[in-house]
Every structure is written in C-alpha cells, then in structure tokens.
N, C-alpha and C positions, 0 to 999 in steps of 0.2 A: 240407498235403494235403487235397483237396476230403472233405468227409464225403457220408456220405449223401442228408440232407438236401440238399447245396448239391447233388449231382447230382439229382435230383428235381427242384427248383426249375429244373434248365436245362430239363427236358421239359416240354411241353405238357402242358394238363390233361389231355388224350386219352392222348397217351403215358402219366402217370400213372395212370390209373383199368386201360390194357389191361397195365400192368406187374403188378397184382396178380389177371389171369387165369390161372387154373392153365396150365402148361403140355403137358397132356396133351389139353386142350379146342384147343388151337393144333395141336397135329401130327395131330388131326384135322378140322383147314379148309383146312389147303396141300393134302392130295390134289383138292381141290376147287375150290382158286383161278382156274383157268381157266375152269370152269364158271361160277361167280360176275362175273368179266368179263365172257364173254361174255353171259352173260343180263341184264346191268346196261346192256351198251349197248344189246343189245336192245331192253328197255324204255324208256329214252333215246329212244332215235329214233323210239318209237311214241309215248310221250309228249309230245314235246316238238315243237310242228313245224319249229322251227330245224332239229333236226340230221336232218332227214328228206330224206337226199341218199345217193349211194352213199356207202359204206364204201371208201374209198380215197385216195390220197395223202396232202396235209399231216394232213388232216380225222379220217383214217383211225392217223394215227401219235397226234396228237396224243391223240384220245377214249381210243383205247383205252388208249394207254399212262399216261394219268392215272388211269383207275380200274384200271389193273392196282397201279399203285405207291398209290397209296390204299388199295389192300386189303391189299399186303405189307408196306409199314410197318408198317401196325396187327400182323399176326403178325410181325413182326421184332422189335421192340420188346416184345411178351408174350415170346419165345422169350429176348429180352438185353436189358432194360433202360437198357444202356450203349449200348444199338448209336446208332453216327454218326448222326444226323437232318440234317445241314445240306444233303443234297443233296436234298430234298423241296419246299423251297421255291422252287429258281430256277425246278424243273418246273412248278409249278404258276402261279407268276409270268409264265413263258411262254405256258403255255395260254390266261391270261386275254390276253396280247397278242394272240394268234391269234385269240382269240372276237371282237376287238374289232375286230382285220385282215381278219378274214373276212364284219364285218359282222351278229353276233349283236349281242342286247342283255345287259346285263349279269342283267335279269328270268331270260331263257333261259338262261343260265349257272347261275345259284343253280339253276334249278328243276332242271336235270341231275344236281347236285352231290347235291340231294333226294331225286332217282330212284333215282338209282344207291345211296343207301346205305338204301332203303328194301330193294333185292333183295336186296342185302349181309343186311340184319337176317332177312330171309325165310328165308336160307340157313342163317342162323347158329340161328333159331329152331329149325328142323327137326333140325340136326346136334345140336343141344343136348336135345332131349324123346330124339332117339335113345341120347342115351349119358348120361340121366335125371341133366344138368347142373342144380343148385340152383339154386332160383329166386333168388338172392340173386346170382349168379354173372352169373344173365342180364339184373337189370336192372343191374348194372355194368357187361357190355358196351353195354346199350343207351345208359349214360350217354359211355360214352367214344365211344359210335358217335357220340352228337349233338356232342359235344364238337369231335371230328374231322371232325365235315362243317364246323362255325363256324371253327377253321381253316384247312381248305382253304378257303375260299368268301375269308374274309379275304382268303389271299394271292393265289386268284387274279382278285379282285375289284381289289386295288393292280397288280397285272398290266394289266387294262384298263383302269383310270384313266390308268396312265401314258402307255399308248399312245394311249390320249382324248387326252391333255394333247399328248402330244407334237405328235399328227396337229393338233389345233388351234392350238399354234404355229407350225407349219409352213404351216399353210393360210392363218392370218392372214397373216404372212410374203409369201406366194405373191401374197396380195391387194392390201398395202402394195406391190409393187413394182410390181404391177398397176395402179396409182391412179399412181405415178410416172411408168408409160412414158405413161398415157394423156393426163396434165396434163404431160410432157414440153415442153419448149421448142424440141426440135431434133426435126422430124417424126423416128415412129418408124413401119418398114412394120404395116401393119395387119395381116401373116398371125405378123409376132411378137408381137403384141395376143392375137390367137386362140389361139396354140398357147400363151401363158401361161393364157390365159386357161380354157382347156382344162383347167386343175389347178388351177381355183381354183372351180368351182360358179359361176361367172358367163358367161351370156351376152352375147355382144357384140352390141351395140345396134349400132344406125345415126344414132342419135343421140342425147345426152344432154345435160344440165344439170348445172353444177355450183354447188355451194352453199358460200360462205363463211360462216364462224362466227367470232363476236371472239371474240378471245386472252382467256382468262378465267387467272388465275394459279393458280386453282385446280380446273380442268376434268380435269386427273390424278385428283381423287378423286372426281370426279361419275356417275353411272351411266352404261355405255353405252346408246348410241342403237341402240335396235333398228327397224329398217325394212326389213331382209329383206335376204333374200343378192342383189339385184341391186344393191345399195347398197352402192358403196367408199366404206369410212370409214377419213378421218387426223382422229384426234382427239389424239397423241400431240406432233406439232409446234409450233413456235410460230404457226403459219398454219392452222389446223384447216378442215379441207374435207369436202364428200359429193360422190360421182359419183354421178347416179342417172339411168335412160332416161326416168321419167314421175314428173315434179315433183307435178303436180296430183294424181296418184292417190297418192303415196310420202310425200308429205310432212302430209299427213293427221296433225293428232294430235304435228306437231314442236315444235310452239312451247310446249306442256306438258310436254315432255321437255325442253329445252334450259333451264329456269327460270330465265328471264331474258336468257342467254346472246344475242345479238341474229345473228341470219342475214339474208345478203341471198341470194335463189336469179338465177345467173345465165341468160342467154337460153338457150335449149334450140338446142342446133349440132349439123352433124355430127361425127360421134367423132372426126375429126383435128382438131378446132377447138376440143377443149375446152378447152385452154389460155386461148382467146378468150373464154368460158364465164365461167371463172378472172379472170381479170382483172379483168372488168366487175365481180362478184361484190364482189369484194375494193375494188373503187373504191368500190361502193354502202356498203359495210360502212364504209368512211372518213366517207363523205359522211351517214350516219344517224349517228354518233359525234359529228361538227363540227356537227349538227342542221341540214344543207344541206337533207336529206333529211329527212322524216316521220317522226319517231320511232315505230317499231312492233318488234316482236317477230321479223317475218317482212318483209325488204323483198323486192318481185320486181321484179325491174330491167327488164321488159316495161312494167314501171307506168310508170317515170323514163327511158326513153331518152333525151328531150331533153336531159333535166337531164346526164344522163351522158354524153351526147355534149357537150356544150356547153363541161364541165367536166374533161377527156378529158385535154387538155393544159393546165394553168394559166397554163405559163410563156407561150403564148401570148393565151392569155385575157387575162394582165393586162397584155400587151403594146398588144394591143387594149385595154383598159381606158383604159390611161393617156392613148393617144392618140384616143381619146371624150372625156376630162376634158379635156386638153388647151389647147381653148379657154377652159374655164370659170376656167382657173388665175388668174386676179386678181380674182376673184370671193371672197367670205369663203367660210365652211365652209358656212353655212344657205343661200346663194345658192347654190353648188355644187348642193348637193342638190335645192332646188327645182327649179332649171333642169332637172337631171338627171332627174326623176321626171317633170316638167311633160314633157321633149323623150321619155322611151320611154312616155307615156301617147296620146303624139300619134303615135308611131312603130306600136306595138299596135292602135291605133283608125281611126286616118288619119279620124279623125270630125271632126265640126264642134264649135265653142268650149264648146258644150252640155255634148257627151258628156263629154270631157275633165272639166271643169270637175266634173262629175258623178262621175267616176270619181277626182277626187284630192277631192271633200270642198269646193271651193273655187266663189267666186261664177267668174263667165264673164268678167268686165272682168278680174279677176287673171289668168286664160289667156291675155286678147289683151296682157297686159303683158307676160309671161312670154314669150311665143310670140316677141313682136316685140324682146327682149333675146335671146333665140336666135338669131333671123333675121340680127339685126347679127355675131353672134361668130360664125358658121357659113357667112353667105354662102350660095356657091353649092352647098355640099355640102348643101343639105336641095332641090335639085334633082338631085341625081346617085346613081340608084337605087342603085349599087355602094355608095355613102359608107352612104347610108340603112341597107342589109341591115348592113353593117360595125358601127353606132351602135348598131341594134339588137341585135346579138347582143353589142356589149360590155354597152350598160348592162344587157341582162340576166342575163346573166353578175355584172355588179357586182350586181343587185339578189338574187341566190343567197348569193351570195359573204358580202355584209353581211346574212344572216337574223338574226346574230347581235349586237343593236342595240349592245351592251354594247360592243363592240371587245375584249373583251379574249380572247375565244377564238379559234383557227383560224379563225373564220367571217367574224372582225372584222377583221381585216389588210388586206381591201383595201378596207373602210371607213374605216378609222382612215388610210390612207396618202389618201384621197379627200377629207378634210375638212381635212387642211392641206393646205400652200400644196402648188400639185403642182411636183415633181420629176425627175428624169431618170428613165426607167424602171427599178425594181430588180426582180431576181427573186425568185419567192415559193420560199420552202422546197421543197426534191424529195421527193415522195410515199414513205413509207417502202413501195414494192414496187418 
C-alpha cells in the first residue's frame, strides 16, 4: 500500500508546497475564483499583444479556460491533496497546440503564463493581509505559485513543439512530393503544381534550374542546405537534387555548404522542363567524376553545352568514333594517334601547314607527311563537307573521351579500344541514369 511519502512524490512540486496551505485560506479564494480569471485575461490581452483580438471562439474557450483550471487546481489540491491531477495536462498540452495553430510564438505563451499568475499573486496578496495570513504561509504560496507556472509552461511548451514538429514534417512532406511532380517524367498539369504548391510556402516560378549533387554515402549525417524556402530540396535519395527559380542569386555561398560534395547546376528551363534541367545536371555530375569535365566544386552546364551535347549519347559517339578510326586500322597504336591528332588539328584550323605544325609542337615537313598519309587512307572524304563535319565531331568526341591518358578509368575506354588493332564496333557501358 502506497505510503505517504510515495503519494507526495507522485505530485508536482507545486502541488506539494499548496498541500501544506491551511485550508481555511482556500475557502477564501473560491468565492473569488472568477474574479481572478477574469482580471488574469484581462491583463493578458493588455499585456501581451499576441492575445489582443476579440474574446471569442476557439481563442476565447481555450485562454480562458486554461487560467480558470490553473487557478482551481491549485485550490483543489490545498482543499485534498489526493485529488486526481492527470487530467491537467492534456489541457494544457492542447493549448500549447493551439498557440502554435493559431500562429503565436512560444515567447508569447510563457509571457501570458507570467501575467496571468502575477494577477493570481495580486489577489491572493490582498485576501491574505485581509484575513492577517503569516508571512511564512505567503511566501509558500508564492513558492508554489512559481513552481506552478514552470509546470504549466513545461507542458504547454511540449504542446507546441509537437505541433512545430508535426506541422514541419508535414510540410517537408508536402515539399518532397512537390520536387517529384515537378522533376516528373510524365507531364504533370501545372494547376496541380500550383494548388500543391499552395501548402507548401512555395511559389511557382516560370522557370527554374535544377541542381544535381553526387551521392556522398555519407550526406544522411551532413548539415542541411539552407537556401530559403523557394528552394526544393532531395537530399535524402540516392540522386540528391535542388529545384530553385535563380541559380545565380540562390546559390551564393553553396559550394561552402556542400564541403566537397561536387554539384553541377542544370540550364535554367520552363517549369514543365525541369526534368530536361535534371538530366543535363546529372550527365555533368558523371562527366566531372570521369574528369571529362573540369574539376570544380560547382559545374554549370551553360559553361560545357558543347561538351554535353556532343557527349549526350555515347553509344552513338563511339559509333562514330570507330568509323573515324576506321581507316587508320593498320596503322600501329602511335600512328593511329598521330594521324588522328594531325587530321582534327587540320579539321579545327583548316590553316595552312604553319599553323598546324604550330599547334601540335611539330616541325611543318612532319605535317606535309602526316597530311599526305591521310590524303591516301581517306581519299575523297577530306573533300566531302558532310564526311568532314562527321570526322570532326568523332575525333572530338574521342579527344574528351581519352582526357584520361592512363586508360584505366571511364575516360580511357575509348582510348584504350583506339590504340589497338580496331575492331567491329562494341558498345560503351549504359549511363547509370
């Protein structure tokens, strides 16, 4: 059977300090209890300028009826120490959800909590010199009065957190789905953009940019990117992306945030295009990885179109490739190249033996050599401007493709396949996207 002590220990400190108020000092504050309410919200609302609106509906149930049951507890509890406490806190839990529903801050809530039991103490002050309550008696109430505000405030502070919490997983939520219709693959009508977008604090642009970010295996425990609520972020996938309307002005300040983490920002398109946005993004992010691309922190794919168009489909790239090498195939591997470097120097310049010769490093009698082994494997196709545009866009292609001298990385594949004997055409690996 519970002793004393252990029922003590289940009440609040408050409830313990107002259990040892006489109870004769209590049956005279209940004739008074409504006066106390009412003058506690009064000052409330004069106080505070949150709660300075009419006195009515949710507003009106909610205020009042928290500092009615904040004041009766306290004498309920002096009156029976035993009396049930568990139904004090869902009310107060609630309120804080309201404060936080209705758009108060959590500052204004404590401060009401303050008001209200400072009128509390004004009244209790006065009823107490009236009925010449010991001063011993009064700073006990006064301790339980503070006691009792630090838990109401507690519970109704976990009230508003939660609802914080909630509202924010909900809204993130609302966002993520928001960044899926918009990077969609299968058009989605823009007035279902808008009216999502309508619950989420985003405006719908007319046209945005979107930004891929490599897969980092450990981007789950990195700080979020803050860039402001017109900026949808997936950082949670294996594909981590940002939607944003104005790269130039939003990304200010990203590439100190992402540390290390490597982004390319896609072409700025209209909003049904972001997908196209997307793509491009995600190629560039491949192509600075294989170091096709410039290694930097931030690629913007405005810089590399060429490079990214050029490189857009491989499997036909190297289709073309092969059949550019094609004639060189009985050539050794250092003949190959020469020719190859010597035919897109002349292809680039269309200059005279000078330039050429200037631009590979090499005397002018080595170009007319070079030029004039060309001329025999090639023929008529270094007359046939269609052949030409065709040549040039493979061996440039090949000369991206091999940045990587080594052959052994993604870069090197259609190097390494160019320096032996050539082959029937194989296809290069498919793009993991």
């Amino acid at each position: 059977m519970p002793t004393e002590r252990d029922q003590a220990a289940e009440l609040g400190v408050a409830q313990q300090i107002w259990a040892r108020i006489p109870r004769g000092f209590v049956d005279a504050l209940r004739p008074v209890t409504a006066l106390m309410v009412r003058d506690a919200v009064r000052e409330i609302q004069r106080v505070v300028p949150a709660y300075r609106q009419p006195l009515e509906g949710k507003f009106r149930e909610v205020l009042i009826g928290t500092v009615e049951m904040a004041i009766t507890k306290c004498l309920d509890t002096v009156t029976n120490p035993e009396f049930d406490q568990s139904d004090w806190k869902p009310v107060f839990r609630y309120a804080g959800r309201v404060e936080f529903l209705e758009g108060r801050t959590m500052d204004a809530l404590q401060t009401a909590v303050r008001v209200g039991a400072r009128v509390w103490w004004r009244h209790v002050c006065v009823i107490g010199r009236r009925m010449n309550v010991p001063t011993e008696i009064l700073f006990a109430i006064a301790d339980a009065s503070f006691a009792w505000v630090d838990e109401i405030s507690t519970v109704a502070i976990e009230g508003y957190t939660e609802a914080q919490a909630h509202a924010s997983g909900a809204l993130e939520r609302r966002r993520r789905q928001l960044l899926k219709l918009v990077l969609s693959e299968q058009p989605v009508p823009r007035q279902t953009i808008v009216d999502l977008a309508a619950t989420t604090d985003w405006t719908v642009p007319d046209q945005v940019a979107v930004v891929a970010l490599e897969y980092r295996d450990d981007q789950h425990q990195r700080p979020a990117i803050s860039l402001g609520r017109q900026v949808l972020v997936d950082l949670e996938s294996g594909a981590p992306c940002l939607v944003l309307p104005d790269p130039d002005e939003q990304l200010n300040g990203l590439a100190d945030e992402l540390c290390g983490q490597r982004a390319a920002v896609g072409p700025v398109v209209p909003l049904a295009q972001a997908r196209r946005s997307l793509d491009c993004a995600r190629r560039a992010v491949l192509l600075v990885q294989r170091e096709v691309l410039p290694q930097a922190p931030i690629t913007w794919c405005r810089e590399h179109l060429a490079t990214l168009a050029l490189l857009s489909d491989e499997f036909l790239i190297a289709q073309l490739i092969d059949r550019a090498m094609a004639p060189f195939a009985g050539l050794t591997a250092k003949q190959r190249e020469r020719s190859a470097s010597t035919l897109l120097a002349w292809l680039e310049t269309r200059g005279g033996v000078n330039e050429i010769a200037a631009r590979l490093g090499i005397h002018p009698q080595t170009v007319r050599y070079r030029m004039h082994q060309i001329e025999e494997l090639l023929g008529e196709s270094l007359s046939d401007p269609n052949e030409l545009f065709t040549m040039e866009i493979a061996l440039r292609a090949r000369r991206l493709l091999a940045a990587d001298e080594s052959g052994t990385g993604p870069s090197g594949r259609v190097a390494m396949r160019h320096n032996r004997k050539w082959t029937a055409p194989a296809e290069l690996p498919a793009l993991p996207w």
